[in-house]
matplotlib code that plots the C-alpha trace (Angstrom):
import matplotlib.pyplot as plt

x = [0.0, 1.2, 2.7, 0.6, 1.9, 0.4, -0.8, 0.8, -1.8, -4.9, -5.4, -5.4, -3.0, -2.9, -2.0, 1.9, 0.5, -3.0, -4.6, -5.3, -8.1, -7.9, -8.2, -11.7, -13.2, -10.8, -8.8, -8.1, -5.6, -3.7, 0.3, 0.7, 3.2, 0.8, -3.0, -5.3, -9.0, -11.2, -12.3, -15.9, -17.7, -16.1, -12.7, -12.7, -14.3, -12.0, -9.1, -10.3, -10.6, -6.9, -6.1, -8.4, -7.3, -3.3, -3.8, -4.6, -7.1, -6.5, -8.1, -8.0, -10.2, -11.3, -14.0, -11.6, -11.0, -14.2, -16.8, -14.5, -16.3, -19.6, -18.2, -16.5, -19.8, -21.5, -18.0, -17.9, -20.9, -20.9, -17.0, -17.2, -15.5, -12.8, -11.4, -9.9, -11.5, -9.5, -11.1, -10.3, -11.5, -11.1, -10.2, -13.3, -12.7, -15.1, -15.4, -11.9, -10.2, -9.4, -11.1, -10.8, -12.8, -11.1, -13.8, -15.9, -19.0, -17.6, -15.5, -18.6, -21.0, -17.9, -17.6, -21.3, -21.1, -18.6, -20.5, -23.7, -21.5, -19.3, -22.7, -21.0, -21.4, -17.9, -14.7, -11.4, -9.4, -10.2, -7.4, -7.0, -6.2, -3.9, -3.6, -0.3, -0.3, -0.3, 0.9, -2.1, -4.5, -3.8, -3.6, -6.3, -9.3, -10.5, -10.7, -9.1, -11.0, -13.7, -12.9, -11.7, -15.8, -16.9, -14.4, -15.6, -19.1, -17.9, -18.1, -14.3, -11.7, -8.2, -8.0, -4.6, -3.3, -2.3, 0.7, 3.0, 5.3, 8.0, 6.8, 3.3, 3.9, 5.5, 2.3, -0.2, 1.6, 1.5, -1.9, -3.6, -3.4, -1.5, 0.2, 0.4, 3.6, 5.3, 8.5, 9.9, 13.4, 13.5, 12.3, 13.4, 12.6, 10.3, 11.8, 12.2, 8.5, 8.4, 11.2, 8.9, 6.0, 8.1, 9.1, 5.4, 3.1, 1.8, 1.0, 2.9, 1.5, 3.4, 1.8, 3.4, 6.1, 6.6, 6.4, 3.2, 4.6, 7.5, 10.0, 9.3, 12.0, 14.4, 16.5, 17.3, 18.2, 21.5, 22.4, 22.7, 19.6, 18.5, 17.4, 14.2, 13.6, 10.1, 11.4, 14.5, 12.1, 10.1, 13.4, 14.1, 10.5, 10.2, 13.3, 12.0, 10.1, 7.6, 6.1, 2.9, 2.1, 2.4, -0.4, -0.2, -2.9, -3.6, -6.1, -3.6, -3.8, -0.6, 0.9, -0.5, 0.7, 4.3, 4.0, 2.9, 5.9, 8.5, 6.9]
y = [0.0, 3.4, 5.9, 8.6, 11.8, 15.0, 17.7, 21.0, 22.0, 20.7, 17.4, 15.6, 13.2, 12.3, 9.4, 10.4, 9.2, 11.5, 10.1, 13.0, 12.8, 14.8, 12.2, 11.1, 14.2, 16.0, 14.7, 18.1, 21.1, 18.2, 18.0, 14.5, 12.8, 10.0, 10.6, 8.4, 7.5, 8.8, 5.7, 4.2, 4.0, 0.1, 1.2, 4.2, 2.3, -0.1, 2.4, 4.0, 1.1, 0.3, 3.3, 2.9, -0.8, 0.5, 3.0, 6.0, 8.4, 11.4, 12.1, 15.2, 16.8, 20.5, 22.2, 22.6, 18.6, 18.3, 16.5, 14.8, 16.2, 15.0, 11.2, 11.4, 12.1, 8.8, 6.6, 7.4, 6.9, 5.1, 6.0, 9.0, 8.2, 6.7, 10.0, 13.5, 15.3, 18.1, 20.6, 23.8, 27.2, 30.2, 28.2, 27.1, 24.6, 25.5, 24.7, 23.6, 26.6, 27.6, 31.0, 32.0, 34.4, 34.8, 36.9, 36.2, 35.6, 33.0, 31.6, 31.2, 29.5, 27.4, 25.8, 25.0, 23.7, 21.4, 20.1, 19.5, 17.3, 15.5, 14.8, 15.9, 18.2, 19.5, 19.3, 18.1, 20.7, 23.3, 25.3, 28.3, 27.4, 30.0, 31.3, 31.6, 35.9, 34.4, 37.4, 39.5, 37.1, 36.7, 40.5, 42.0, 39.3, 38.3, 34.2, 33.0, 35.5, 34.2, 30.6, 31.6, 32.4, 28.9, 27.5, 28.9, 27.5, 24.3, 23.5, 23.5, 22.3, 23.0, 25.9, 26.8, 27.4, 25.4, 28.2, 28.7, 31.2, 30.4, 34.4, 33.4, 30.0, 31.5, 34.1, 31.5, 29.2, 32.3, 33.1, 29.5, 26.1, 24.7, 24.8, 22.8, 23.1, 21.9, 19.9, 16.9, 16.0, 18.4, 21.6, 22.4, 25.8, 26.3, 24.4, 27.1, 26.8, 23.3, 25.0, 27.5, 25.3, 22.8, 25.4, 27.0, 24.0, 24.5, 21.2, 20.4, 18.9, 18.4, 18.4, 17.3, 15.0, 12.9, 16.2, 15.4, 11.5, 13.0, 12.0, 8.1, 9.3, 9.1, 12.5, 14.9, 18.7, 18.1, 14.8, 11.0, 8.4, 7.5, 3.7, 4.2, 7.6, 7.3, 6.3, 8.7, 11.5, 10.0, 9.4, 12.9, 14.5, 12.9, 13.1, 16.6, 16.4, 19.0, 17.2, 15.8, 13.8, 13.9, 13.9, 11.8, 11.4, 8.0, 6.0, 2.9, 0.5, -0.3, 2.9, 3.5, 0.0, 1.1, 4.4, 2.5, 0.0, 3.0, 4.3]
z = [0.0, -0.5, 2.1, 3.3, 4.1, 6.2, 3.6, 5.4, 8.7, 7.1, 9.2, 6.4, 5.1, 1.9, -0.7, -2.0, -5.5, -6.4, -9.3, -12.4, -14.1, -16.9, -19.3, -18.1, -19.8, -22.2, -25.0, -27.1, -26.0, -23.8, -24.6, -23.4, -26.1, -27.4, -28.4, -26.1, -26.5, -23.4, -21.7, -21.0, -17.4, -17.3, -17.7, -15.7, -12.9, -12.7, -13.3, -10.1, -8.3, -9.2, -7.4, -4.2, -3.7, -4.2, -1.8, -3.2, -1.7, -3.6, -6.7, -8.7, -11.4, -12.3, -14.1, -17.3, -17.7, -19.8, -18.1, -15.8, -12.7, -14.2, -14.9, -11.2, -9.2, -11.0, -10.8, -7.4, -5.9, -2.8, -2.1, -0.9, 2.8, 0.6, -1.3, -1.0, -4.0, -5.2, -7.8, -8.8, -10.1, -12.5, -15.8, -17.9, -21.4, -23.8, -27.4, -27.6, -26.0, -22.2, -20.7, -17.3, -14.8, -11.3, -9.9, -6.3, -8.4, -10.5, -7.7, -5.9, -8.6, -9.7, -6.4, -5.8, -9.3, -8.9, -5.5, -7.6, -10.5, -7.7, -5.6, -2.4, -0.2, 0.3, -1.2, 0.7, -1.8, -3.8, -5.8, -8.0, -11.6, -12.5, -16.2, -15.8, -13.8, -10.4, -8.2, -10.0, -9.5, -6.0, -5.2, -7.2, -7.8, -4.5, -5.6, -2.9, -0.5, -2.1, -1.2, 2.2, 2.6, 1.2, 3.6, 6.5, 5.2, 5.3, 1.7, 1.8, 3.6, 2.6, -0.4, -2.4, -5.8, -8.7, -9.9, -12.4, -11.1, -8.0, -6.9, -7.3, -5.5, -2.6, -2.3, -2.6, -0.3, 2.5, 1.7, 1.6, 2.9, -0.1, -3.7, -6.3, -8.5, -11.0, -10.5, -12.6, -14.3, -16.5, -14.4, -10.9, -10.9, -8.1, -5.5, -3.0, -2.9, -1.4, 1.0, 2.0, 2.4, 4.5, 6.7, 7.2, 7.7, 4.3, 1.9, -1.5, -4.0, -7.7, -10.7, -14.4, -11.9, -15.3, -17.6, -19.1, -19.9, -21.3, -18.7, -20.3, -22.2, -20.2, -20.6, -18.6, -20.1, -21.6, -19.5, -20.7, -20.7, -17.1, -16.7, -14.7, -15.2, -13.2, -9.9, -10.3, -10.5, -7.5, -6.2, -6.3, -5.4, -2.0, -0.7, 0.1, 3.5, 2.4, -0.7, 0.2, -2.9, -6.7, -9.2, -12.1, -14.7, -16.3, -18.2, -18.3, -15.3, -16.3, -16.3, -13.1, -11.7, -12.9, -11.4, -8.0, -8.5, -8.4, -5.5]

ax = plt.figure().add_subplot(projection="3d")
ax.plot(x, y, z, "-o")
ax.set_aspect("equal")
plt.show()
């Protein structure tokens, strides 16, 4: 089974693999390396059940991954006890193209949304889904105000940012409960945001830890083929105390077995 670590001050502790799920509901604008077919309710289900028998409790989805929200809130029915659901805000996929809308308002109907298509009354995470101008987002939008509210309402628990800046990262992580970063072979740029998090109580989790599938290759920027390049990079990830867990989006139970396996 895999480890479990404490997700910053939240009280909760999650699985150090989080399942993705981007490719339940979105096959177009994705930059993964091979094109993949979205899979049925049979194959979904038992992908999921992978994960919960493995050990995973941590799933992750987001109003921009299509209908994954949707599919999630059928697939699983009945588990709820069994999961952190994380979700997110600000970044809408429609008609093939990303738009976002930070504002309170949206922040608001996004979040009760996302309750009504996950058929739950709360959600473990929620996180900003940044369009890439984290600092101004955080400074002059009220979102995470805005989820600050639905926290104290108790339709949230734990409420962060999924950034793209290391300036950004360290704002969000003094401002919120969590980030979510990126951090694989090939990039290592926001580090100093784990460091940060680790010494503040705040929770880490890593997003593209395989570069999109990428790191399957094997190379590092400018260095010689690694052997197992998946369990180097998880190698490298959690040797930091202040990682909580990585997400990793698959539809391939092997895949996920292999990613499991290097853990």
């Amino acid at each position: 089974m895999l480890a479990r670590r404490a997700l910053g001050k939240t009280g909760m502790e999650v699985s150090i693999l989080g399942l993705g799920t981007v490719k339940l509901g979105r096959d177009r604008g994705v930059k993964y390396p091979q094109s993949f077919k979205i899979p049925n309710d049979k194959e979904a289900g038992d992908l999921i059940a992978l994960a919960k028998d493995s050990g995973i409790n941590l799933i992750d989805t987001a109003p921009a991954y299509g209908n994954s929200e949707q599919r999630l809130g059928k697939l699983l029915a009945g588990q709820r006890q069994d999961w952190l659901i994380c979700s997110k805000v600000g970044e809408e996929f429609i008609d093939g193209e990303s738009h976002y809308d930070f504002t309170p308002e949206h922040t608001r109907s996004s979040v009760e949304r996302s309750l009504r298509r996950l058929n739950t009354d709360f959600l473990d995470i929620v996180l900003i889904h940044s369009d890439g101008n984290d600092e101004e987002i955080l400074q002059k939008h009220g979102t995470l105000q805005a989820l600050a509210e639905l926290k104290r309402a108790g339709k949230i628990r734990a409420i962060g940012m999924s950034t793209k800046t290391v300036k950004g990262g360290l704002l969000a992580a003094a401002q919120g409960d969590l980030v979510m970063i990126t951090w694989n072979l090939q990039y290592r740029d926001e580090i100093a945001v784990a460091d940060y998090c680790r010494q503040h109580g705040k929770g880490v989790l890593i997003k593209k830890a395989l570069a999109s599938g990428h790191s399957a290759a094997g190379k590092r920027s400018g260095e010689d083929n690694i052997e197992n390049p998946i369990e180097e990079c998880f190698k490298m990830i959690f040797a930091h105390p202040g990682v909580s867990s990585a997400i990793v989006g698959t539809i391939n139970p092997e895949h996920l077995r292999a990613n499991i396996n290097a853990l």
